[in-house]
Residue, then its C-alpha position, 0 to 999 in steps of 0.5 A: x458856435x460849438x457845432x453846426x446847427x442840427x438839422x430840424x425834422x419838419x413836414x412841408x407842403x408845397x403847392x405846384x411852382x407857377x410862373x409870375x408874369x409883369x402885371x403890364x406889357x413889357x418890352x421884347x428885346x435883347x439885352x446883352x450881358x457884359x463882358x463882366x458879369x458872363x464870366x464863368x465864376x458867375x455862372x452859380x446860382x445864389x440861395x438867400x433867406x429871410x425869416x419873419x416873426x408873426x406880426x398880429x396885425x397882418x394876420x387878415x393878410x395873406x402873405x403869399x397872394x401879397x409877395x405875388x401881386x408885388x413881384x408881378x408889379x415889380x418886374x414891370x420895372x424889372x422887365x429883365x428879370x423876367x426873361x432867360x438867358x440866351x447864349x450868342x458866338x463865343x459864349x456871350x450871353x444875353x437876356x431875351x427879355x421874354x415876359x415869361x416870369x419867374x418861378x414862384x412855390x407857395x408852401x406850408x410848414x408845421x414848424x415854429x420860427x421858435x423851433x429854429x432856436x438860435x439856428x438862423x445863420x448859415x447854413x440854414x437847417x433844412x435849406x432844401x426843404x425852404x427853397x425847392x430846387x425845382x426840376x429842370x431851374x438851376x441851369x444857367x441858359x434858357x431857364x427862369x432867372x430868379x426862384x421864390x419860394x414863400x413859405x407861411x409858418x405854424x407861428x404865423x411867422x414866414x420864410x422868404x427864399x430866393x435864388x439868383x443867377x448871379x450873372x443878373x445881379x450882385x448883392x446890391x443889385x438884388x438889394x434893389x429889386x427886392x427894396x422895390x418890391x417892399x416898396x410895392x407891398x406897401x402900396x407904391x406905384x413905381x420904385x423910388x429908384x428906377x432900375x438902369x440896365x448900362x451893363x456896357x461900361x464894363x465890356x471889353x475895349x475894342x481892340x481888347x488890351x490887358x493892361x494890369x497884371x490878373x493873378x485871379x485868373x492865373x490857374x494854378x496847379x493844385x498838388x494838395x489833398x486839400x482841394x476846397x472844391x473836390x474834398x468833403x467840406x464843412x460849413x460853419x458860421x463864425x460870429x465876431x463882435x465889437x471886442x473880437x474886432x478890437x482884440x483882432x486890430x490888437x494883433x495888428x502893427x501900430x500903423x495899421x489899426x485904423x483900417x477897416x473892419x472888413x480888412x483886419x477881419x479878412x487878414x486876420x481869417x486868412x492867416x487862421x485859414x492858411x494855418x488850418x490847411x498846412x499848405x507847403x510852406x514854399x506854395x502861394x496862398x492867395x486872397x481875392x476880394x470881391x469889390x463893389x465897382x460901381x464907383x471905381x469908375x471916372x493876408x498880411x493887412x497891407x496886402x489886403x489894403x492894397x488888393x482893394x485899392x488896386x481896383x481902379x477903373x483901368x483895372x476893371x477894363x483890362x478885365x474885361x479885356x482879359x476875359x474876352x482874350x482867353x473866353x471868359x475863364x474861371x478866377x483860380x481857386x486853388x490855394x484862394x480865400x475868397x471873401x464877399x462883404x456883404x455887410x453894407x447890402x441892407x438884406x436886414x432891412x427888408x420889410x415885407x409889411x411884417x417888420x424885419x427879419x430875424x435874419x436876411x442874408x445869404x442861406x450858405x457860404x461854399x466857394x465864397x466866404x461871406x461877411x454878413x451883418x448879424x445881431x444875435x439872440x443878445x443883442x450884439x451887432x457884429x459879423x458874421x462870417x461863413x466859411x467852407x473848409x475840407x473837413x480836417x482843417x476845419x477842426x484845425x481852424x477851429x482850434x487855431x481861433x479858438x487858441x488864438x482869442x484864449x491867449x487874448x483873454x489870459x493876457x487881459x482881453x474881454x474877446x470870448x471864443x467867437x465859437x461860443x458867441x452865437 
C-alpha cells in the first residue's frame, strides 16, 4: 500500500437508532465483571466492519428486519449483552442485566461495494458514515453495550457495523455471539455453543498477592515528542504474504525460524518500529502481547517468545491481584508496541446468509496494532497489520520497510514491498 485509502464522498440515510430487546423474558440480575476485564485499558469501545456483496438469491429478503429478528433471538442466550453497566465501591463494575437492548440504526447508502475499490482494510474510508456514533452511547457505565448499524448498498450488497465495549468481551467472545447470531438467520432454535458467564476464575485472590513481576503496568515517564497517544498520528494498513513471512524468518538466527508467524512477524515490526520513532538509545522500548487466556488455566524473537510463555495461570492471578492493589490502572504505553492476533477469531467467516465478507475484521487500529486474516483482490492469504504512528515515523517506518525487503530482493529474495502488495 503506497497511501492510505482515499476517503469516498457518499450520502447516507439513516433511520432513527432503536432499541433491539430479547425476544423472550430474561433474567434480571447482576453480574459482576472480573477483576480482569474492568481494568481501565479496557474500557474503549471496539469498531468492527464487515462488507457483503450482492447475493441474487437473497434479493426477496431484506437484510435489515433478517439481522434484527436474529440479534433479538440471539441476546436470549446473551441476555447480558443487553444490559448496562453499573459501577459498585472501589470502581467495580458490574452488568445490571436490564433487558433494555442494544442499539440498532438501519441506513442506506447511494455507494457501490465497487466504489470502495480495493479499499476494504483499516482503516475503513468514511467509518463515521457506516456505524454512527450515536449521542450519548459511547460511554462506559450506564449506556447500550453493543451498536449495530446495517446498512443496505446501491449494489445490493451491505455493511454490517458493530461496536463493543470491550469489557463484555474479547474477539473470540465477540466471534461467539456473532456465530450465534448467523446461526440464527439460518434458522437455528438455540446457539450450538451455549454461552458461559465464570468471569470469577479471573478475580482477584483473597487476600490479593502479586507474585510475578508486571512491567505492563509500570508507568513510565514519557520525555519524547513522540508520544503515540498525544501527537498527530497516522493510520496505515500493512499486507505481508507468505514470501514476506519467509523473507522475515530470513532475518532470523538458525534456531529460531521454526517460530510462529505471529512472533517473527511481531519482532520483525517491532524492531522497524523502534528505528522509525529514534528513541534515546539508553530508553526502554517495550512490546506487550495481548494473549488469549482461556487456556492458560490448570523485539528480539526470543523476547517475544518468552513474553507469550510467561503468561501462566499464576501469572494471570497475580494480575488480578495487581489491579485490585493499585485500582485497576492503565497498562504503560509509553515507549510500548502493543500487538493483538486476531488472526484465529474467524471474523471472515461470518455468513449473514449473504456469504462472506469481502473483509470482516477490526474498522481500525489506534493504540493497538492488530494482525488480521486478510485475502487480497489477487487472491493471496497473508496478514494484514494495522498500525498508529505520529505522522514522522510513520513515513521513517516506511522507509525502513520499504528498504529493508528491497535489500531481500537484490540479494535474491521474491518479497515485493509490503507497501504495494495491497
Amino acid at each position: 500500500m503506497a497511501t492510505p485509502p482515499t476517503p469516498l464522498v457518499f450520502k447516507v440515510s439513516r433511520r432513527e437508532p432503536v432499541l433491539i430487546t430479547p425476544s423472550e423474558p430474561t433474567p434480571h440480575e447482576l453480574k459482576p465483571l472480573s477483576d480482569i476485564d474492568d481494568q481501565d485499558g479496557l474500557r474503549v469501545q471496539i469498531p468492527l466492519i464487515y462488507f457483503y456483496p450482492c447475493d441474487p438469491s437473497m434479493q426477496r429478503r431484506d437484510p435489515v428486519e433478517v439481522i434484527k429478528e436474529a440479534l433479538a433471538k440471539t441476546l436470549v442466550f446473551y441476555y447480558p449483552f443487553a444490559g448496562r453497566l453499573r459501577e459498585g465501591p472501589k470502581r467495580k463494575l458490574f452488568v445490571e442485566c436490564t433487558g433494555e437492548g442494544i442499539l440498532f440504526i438501519e441506513a442506506d447508502a447511494d455507494v457501490t461495494l465497487e466504489q470502495f475499490g480495493d479499499a476494504l482494510y483499516p482503516p475503513i474510508p468514511c467509518l463515521k458514515e457506516l456505524i454512527f456514533d450515536v449521542p450519548g452511547s459511547r460511554g462506559m457505565i450506564n449506556c447500550p453495550l453493543l451498536l449495530i448499524q446495517v446498512t443496505r448498498l446501491k449494489c445490493g450488497g451491505i455493511v454490517f457495523a458493530i461496536r463493543l465495549n470491550h469489557t463484555m468481551s474479547d474477539a473470540t467472545g465477540l466471534n461467539q455471539f456473532l456465530s450465534a447470531m448467523c446461526e440464527m438467520v439460518h434458522g437455528a432454535q438455540t446457539p450450538s455453543i451455549q454461552p458461559v458467564w465464570e468471569r470469577q476464575v479471573l478475580n482477584a485472590r483473597n487476600p490479593p498477592q502479586v507474585t510475578c513481576l508486571h512491567h505492563e503496568y509500570d508507568q513510565l515517564v514519557d520525555d519524547t515528542t513522540d508520544n503515540v497517544l498525544l501527537t498527530k498520528k497516522t493510520h496505515r494498513s500493512f499486507f505481508f504474504g507468505s514470501a514476506h513471512i519467509s523473507a522475515i524468518r530470513g532475518f532470523a538466527p538458525l534456531h529460531l525460524r521454526h517460530c510462529s508467524t505471529f512472533d517473527v512477524l511481531t519482532a520483525f515490526l517491532w524492531r522497524c518500529r523502534t528505528i522509525a520513532l529514534q528513541p534515546n538509545p539508553n530508553d526502554e522500548m517495550r512490546i506487550l502481547c495481548i494473549v488469549n487466556a482461556r487456556n492458560r488455566f490448570n523485539p528480539p524473537l526470543p523476547r517475544v517468545r518468552k513474553a507469550k510463555a510467561n503468561v501462566t495461570e499464576e501469572y494471570m492471578r497475580s494480575v488480578a491481584d495487581l489491579l485490585v492493589i493499585k485500582g485497576r490502572p492503565w497498562y504503560t504505553m509509553v515507549r510500548s508496541y502493543l500487538v493483538s492476533d486476531v488472526t484465529r477469531a474467524m471474523f471472515a467467516e461470518m455468513n449473514l446468509g449473504w456469504g462472506k465478507p469481502k473483509y470482516g475484521g477490526p474498522a481500525k487500529g489506534n493504540v493497538a496494532s492488530f494482525q488480521i486474516p486478510y485475502r487480497t483482490e489477487k487472491g493471496e492469504d497473508g496478514v494484514l497489520v494495522t498500525l498508529c504512528l505520529p505522522t514522522p515515523a510513520m513515513e521513517r517506518f516506511v522507509k525502513e520497510l520499504d528498504s529493508t525487503f528491497k535489500e531481500q530482493s537484490n540479494g535474491g529474495g521474491n518479497a515485493k514491498s509490503p507497501l504495494s502488495s495491497l
